[in-house]
C-alpha positions in Angstrom: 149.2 157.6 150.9 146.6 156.5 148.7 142.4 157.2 148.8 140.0 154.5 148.3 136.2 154.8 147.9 133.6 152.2 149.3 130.0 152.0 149.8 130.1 151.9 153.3 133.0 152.1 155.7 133.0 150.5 159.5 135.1 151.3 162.4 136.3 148.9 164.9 136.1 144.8 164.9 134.5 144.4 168.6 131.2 142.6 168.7 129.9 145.5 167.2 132.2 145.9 164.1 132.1 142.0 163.5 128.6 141.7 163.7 128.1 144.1 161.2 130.2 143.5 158.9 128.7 140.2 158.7 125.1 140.8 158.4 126.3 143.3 155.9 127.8 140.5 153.5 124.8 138.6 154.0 122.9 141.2 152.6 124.7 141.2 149.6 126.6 144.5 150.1 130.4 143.7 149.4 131.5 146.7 148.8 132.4 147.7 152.3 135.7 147.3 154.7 136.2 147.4 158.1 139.1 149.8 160.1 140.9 148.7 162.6 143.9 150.0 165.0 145.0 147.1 165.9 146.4 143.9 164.5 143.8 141.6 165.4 140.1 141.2 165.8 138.5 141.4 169.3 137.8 145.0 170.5 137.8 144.9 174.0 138.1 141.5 174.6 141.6 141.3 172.9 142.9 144.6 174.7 141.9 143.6 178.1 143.9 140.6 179.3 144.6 141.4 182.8 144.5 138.1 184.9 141.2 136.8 185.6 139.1 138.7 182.9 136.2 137.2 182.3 132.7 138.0 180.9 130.1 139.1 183.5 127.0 137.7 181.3 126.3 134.1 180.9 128.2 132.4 177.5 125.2 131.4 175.6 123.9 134.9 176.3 126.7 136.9 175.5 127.3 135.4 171.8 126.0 136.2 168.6 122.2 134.9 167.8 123.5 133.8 164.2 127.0 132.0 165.8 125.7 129.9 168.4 129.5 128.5 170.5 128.8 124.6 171.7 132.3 125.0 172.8 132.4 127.4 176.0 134.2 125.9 179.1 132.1 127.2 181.9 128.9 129.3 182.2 131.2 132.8 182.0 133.0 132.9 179.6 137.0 133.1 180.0 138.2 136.3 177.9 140.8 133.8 176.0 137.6 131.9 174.8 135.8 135.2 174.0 138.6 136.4 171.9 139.0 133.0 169.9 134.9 133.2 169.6 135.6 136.9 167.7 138.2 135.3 165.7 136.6 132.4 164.9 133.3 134.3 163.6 135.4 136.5 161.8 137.1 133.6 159.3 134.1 131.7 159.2 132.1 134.0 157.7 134.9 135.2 155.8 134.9 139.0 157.0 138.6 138.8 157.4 139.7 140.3 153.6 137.2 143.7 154.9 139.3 144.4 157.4 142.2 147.1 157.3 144.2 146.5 160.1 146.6 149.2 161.3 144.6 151.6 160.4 143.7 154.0 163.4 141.0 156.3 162.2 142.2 159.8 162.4 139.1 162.0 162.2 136.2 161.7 160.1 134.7 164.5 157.9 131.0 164.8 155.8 132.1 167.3 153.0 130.5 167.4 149.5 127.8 164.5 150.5 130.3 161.6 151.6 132.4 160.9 154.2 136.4 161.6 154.3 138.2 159.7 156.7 141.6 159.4 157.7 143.6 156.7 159.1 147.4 156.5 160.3 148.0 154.7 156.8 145.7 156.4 153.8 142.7 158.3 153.2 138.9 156.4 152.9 135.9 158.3 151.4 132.5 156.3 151.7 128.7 157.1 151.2 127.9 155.5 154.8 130.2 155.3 157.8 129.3 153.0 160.9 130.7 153.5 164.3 131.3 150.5 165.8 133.9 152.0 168.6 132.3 150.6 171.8 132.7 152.6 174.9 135.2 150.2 176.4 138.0 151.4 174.2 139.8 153.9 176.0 140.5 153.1 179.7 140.2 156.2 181.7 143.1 157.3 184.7 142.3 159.7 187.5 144.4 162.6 187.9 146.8 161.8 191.1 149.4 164.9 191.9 152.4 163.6 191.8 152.1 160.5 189.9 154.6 161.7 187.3 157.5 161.6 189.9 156.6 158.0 191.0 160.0 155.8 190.4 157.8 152.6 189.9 155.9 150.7 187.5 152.6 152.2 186.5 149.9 150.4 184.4 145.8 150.5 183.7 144.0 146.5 183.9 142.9 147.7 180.1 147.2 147.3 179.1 148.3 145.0 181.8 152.1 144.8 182.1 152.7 140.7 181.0 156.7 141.6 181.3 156.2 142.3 185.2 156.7 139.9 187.8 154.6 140.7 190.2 156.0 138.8 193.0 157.0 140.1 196.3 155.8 143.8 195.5 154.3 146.3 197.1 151.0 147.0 194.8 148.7 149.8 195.1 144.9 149.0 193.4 143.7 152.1 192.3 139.8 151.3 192.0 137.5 148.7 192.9 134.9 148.2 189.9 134.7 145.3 187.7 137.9 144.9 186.4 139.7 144.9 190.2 137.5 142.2 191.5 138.7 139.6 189.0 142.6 140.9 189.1 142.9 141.2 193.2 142.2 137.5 193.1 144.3 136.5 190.5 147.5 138.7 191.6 146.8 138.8 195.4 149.0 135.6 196.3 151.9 136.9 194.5 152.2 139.7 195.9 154.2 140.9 198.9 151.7 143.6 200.1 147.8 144.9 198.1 147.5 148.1 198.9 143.8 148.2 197.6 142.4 152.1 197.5 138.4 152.2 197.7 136.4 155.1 197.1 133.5 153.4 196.7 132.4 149.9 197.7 130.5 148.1 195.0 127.4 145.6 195.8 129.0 141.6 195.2 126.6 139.2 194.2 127.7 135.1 194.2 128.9 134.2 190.8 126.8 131.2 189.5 130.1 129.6 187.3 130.9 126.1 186.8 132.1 124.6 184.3 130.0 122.9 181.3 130.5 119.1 181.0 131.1 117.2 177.7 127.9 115.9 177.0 126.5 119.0 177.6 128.6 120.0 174.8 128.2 117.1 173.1 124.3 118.1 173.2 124.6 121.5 171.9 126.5 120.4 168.8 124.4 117.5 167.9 120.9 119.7 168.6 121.8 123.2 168.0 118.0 124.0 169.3 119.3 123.2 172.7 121.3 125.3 172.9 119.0 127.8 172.0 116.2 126.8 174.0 119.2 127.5 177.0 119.9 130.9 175.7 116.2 131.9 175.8 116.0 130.8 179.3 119.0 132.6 180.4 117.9 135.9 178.8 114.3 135.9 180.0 115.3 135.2 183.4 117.5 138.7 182.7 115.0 140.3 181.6 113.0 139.4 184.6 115.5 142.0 186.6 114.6 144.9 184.7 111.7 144.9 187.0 114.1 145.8 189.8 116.1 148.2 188.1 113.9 150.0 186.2 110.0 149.5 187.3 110.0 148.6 190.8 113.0 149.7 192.4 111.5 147.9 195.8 112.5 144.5 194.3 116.3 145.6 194.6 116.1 145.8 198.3 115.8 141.9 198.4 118.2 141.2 196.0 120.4 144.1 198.4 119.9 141.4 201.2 121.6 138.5 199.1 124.3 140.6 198.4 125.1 141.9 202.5 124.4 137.8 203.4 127.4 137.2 200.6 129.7 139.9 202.7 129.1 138.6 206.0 129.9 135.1 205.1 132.9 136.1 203.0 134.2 139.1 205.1 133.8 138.4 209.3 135.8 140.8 210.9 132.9 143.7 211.4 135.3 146.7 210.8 136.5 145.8 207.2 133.2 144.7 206.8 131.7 148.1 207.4 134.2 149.2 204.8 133.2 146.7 202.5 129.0 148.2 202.9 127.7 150.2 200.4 125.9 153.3 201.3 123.3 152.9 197.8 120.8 151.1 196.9 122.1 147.6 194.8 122.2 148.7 191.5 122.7 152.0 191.4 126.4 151.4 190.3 126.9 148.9 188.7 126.5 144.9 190.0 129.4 143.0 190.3 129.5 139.5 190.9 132.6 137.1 192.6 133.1 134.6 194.8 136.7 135.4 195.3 137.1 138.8 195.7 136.1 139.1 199.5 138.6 135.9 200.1 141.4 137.9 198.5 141.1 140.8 200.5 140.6 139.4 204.0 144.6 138.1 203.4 146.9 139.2 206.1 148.9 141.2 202.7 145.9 143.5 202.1 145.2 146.7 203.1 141.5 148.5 202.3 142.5 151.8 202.0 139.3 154.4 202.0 140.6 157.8 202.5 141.2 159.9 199.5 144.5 159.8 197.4 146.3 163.1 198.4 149.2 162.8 196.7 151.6 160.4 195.1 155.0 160.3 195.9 158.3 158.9 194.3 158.0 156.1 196.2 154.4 155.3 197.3 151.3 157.0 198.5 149.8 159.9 200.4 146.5 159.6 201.6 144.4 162.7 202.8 145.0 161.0 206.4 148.6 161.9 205.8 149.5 158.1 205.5 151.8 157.4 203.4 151.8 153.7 201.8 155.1 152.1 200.1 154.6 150.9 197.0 156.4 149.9 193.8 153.5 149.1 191.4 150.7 151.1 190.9 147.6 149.2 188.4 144.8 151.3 187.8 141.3 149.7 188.2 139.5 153.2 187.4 137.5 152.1 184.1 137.0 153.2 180.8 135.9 156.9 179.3 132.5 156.0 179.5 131.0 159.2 178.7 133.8 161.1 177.0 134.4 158.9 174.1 137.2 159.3 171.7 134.9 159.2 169.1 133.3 162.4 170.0 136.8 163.6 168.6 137.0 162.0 165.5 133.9 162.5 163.6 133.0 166.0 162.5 129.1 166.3 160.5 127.6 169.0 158.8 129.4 172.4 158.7 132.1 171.0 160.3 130.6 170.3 163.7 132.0 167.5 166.1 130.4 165.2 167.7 131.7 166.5 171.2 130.2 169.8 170.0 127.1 168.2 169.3 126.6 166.6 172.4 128.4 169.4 174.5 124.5 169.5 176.8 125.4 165.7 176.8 125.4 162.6 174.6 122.2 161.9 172.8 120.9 160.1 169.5 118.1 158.8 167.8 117.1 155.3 169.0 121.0 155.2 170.4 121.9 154.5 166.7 121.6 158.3 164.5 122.6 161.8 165.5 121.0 164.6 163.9 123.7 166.8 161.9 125.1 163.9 160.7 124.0 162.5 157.3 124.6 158.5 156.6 125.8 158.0 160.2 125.2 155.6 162.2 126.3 154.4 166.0 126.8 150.6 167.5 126.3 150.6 171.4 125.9 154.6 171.1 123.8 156.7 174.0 121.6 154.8 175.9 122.1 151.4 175.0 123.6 150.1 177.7 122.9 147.6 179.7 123.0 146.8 183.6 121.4 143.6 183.4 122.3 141.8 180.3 123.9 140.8 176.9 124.8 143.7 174.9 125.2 141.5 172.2 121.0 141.1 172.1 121.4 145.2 171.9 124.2 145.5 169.1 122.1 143.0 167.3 119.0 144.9 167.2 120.8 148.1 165.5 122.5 146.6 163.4 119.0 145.1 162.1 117.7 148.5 162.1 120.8 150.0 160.2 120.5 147.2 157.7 117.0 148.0 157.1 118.5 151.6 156.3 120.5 150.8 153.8 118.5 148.7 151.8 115.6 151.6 152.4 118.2 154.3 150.6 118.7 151.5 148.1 114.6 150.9 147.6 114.1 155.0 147.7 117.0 155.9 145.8 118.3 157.9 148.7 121.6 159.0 148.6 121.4 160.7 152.0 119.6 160.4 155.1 119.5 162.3 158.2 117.6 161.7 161.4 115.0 165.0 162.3 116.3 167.1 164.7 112.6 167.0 166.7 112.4 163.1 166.6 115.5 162.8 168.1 114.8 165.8 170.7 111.6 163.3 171.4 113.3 160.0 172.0 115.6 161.4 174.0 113.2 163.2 176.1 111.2 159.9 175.9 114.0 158.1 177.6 115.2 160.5 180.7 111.8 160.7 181.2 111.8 156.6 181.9 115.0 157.1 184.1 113.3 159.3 186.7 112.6 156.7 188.6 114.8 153.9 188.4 117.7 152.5 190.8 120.2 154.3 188.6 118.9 157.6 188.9 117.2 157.2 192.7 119.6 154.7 193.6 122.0 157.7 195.8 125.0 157.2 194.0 127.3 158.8 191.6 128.5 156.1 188.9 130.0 156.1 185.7 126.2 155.4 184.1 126.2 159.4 184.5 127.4 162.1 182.7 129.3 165.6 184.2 125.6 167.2 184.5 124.1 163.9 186.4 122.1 162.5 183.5 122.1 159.2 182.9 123.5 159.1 178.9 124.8 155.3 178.6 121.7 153.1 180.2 118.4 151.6 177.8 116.2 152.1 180.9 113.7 149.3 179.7 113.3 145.7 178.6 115.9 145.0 176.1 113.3 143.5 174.1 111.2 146.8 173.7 114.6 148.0 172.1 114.4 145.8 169.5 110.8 146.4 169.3 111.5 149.9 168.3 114.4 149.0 166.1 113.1 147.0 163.8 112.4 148.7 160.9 113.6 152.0 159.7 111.0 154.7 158.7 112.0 157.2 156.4 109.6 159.7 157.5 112.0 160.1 160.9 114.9 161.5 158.4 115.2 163.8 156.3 116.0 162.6 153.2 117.8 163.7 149.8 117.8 161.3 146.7 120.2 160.5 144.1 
């Protein structure tokens, strides 16, 4: 397999990945591709297909700021239409001839002042390497005993079985986050029995979907600042709930009470009600929002099952009540590995350290975006950048601003490497759990998947999204240290 040397190299062709590597041609810098394992653009949004998958974030919100889409069918976006968006973006800005598909990245290496990286098909050495694996890549499955013995069909929502008919089996729903509550719906009239297993109930909030008439359409193409002016109002009014989740938690306790009136209207017997309660405070996990899940499972073939998985057996499974529940199908529900990312695998810095050693007291970098140890690196959607409120689209843009401004700094300075200081990274990072002390996700009394094996809370921005891009806006040199050419 042959080597090939670029300027800068970028990794995945998510939101992330795409909107990079088109701000980077716009820039002028051509000398760049983009790896991909796959055979098509779409990051998420093309893996997860499961029935009912849809974006959570309003459609003229959760686009890019440069690639306004007139064309979006209803207020959420469809994940068909989101994938054909990704695509679309790609060829029109002609990022497509970048991209090296097939190309799994292997591991990553800095050695002798560049990055090596290898892929399943050839070798790559570049002066810059960008991240852009988000951490909805890898979906993440619980350990059940037994579950290698089961004689049925097992699947994750993330690589959803299109071969199986679904109808007239017996289904077990391993988890109940947001992926469930838009595939319960979709699958629960085919099946012969849902055997739906909760460990936690989430908080529902009504979904405000409908679907966007032609001459609204017709509007948005003809006066693209209409479209605009919509997308501002959309994300303000988001930003107006970081008040509740971050500032003054009080203000989720109302927004609890819209959530319990949506569960007693949708759900009326009292006992699967009960079930159905949450024991936090809204927002602590993560806020879902449907107006079909509780309908789905009130059905006479659903079961809410809260007791613990004991074990799983050949043919169904064991619960620590010593029930045991035929099934054929079991589809996980359980997630993504949120805080154990692949990535932390991969990418190996200065004296050979890994990311996964680097972060082994937890994930951490530099205005979510450098680590220090690793010289002309740079993370999309890394620690802390998360959102429980809005776009992360308004987020991937803002770094990838302030990585642009990198680059052409390096190319103003004459720097050939730069590497964020260990003590301005150790003071962002204290900066930030300091602003998590008190907000819903860190008082909110639950465990979620926001937190990381020593209870921090490594994935959130626990502020306005808007004092993100405040503080990425321009790069300053004197944060790195820095080695010219």
């Amino acid at each position: 397999m042959e080597t090939t040397q670029h300027r800068i190299v970028v990794v995945g062709t998510g939101f992330a990945g795409i909107g990079m590597a088109v701000r980077l041609k716009q820039a002028g810098y051509d000398d760049f591709v983009v790896l991909e394992r796959a055979d098509d653009v779409g990051g998420t949004w093309r893996d997860n297909t499961y029935p009912g998958c849809r974006c959570d974030v309003p459609s003229h919100l959760y686009s890019f700021s440069f690639a306004p889409n007139p064309e979006w069918s209803s207020t959420f976006s469809p994940q068909p239409e989101i994938e054909d968006y990704l695509r679309n973006v790609t060829d029109r800005f002609g990022i497509r001839p970048h991209i090296r598909f097939g190309h799994a990245v292997e591991t990553a290496r800095w050695e002798d002042g560049r990055w090596r990286i290898q892929t399943s098909q050839g070798e790559f050495i570049a002066d810059v390497l960008l991240s852009g694996m988000g951490p909805l890549a890898e979906p993440s499955y619980p350990k059940l005993p037994g579950v290698e013995a089961f004689e049925g069909e097992v699947f994750h929502s993330a690589q959803w079985d299109h071969d199986l008919d679904l109808s007239g089996r017996k289904v077990a729903v391993i988890g109940t986050g947001a992926s469930a509550i838009q595939f319960v719906p979709a699958i629960q009239p085919e099946v012969e029995e849902l055997h739906l297993f909760q460990r936690t109930p989430p908080w529902v909030m009504p979904r405000p979907d409908r679907k966007i008439t032609e001459v609204e359409k017709a509007v948005f193409r003809r006066f693209p600042l209409a479209q605009k002016a919509v997308r501002a109002g959309i994300y303000w009014g988001r930003e107006s709930m970081v008040l509740g989740f971050a500032k003054l938690p009080a203000i989720m306790k109302l927004a609890q009470k819209v959530a319990e009136k949506h569960l007693a209207h949708q759900v009326r017997d009292p006992l699967l009600r009960a079930k159905l309660t949450p024991d936090f405070t809204l927002g602590c996990k993560r806020v879902l929002i449907s107006d079909d899940y509780y309908p789905a499972i009130v059905q006479p073939n659903v079961e809410v099952v809260t007791d613990g998985i004991a074990e799983v057996t050949p043919t169904g499974i064991i619960t620590e009540d010593g029930v045991k529940h035929e099934v054929d199908t079991i589809i996980y529900g359980t997630g993504f590995r949120v805080t154990d990312l692949p990535v932390m695998d991969m990418v190996h810095g200065r004296d050979g350290v890994s990311l996964r050693e680097a972060w082994s007291g937890g994930m951490e970098a530099h205005l979510g975006t450098a680590v220090s140890g690793f010289p002309n690196f740079f993370l999309l959607i890394g620690p802390n950048t998360g959102l429980g409120h809005s776009s992360m689209v308004f987020m991937i843009e803002s770094q990838i601003a302030y990585i642009l401004d990198a680059l052409k700094t390096m190319d103003a300075h004459g720097l050939r490497q730069v590497e964020v200081r260990p003590e301005v990274q150790r003071a962002f990072v204290d900066g930030v759990r300091s602003s998590m002390r008190n907000t819903v996700w860190t008082r909110g009394g639950c465990t979620s998947w926001y937190l990381d094996a020593q209870g921090r809370n490594t994935t959130l921005w626990p502020s306005f999204t808007f004092r993100f891009r405040q503080v990425t806006r321009r790069f300053n040199p004197a944060e790195y240290q820095t080695l010219a050419m």
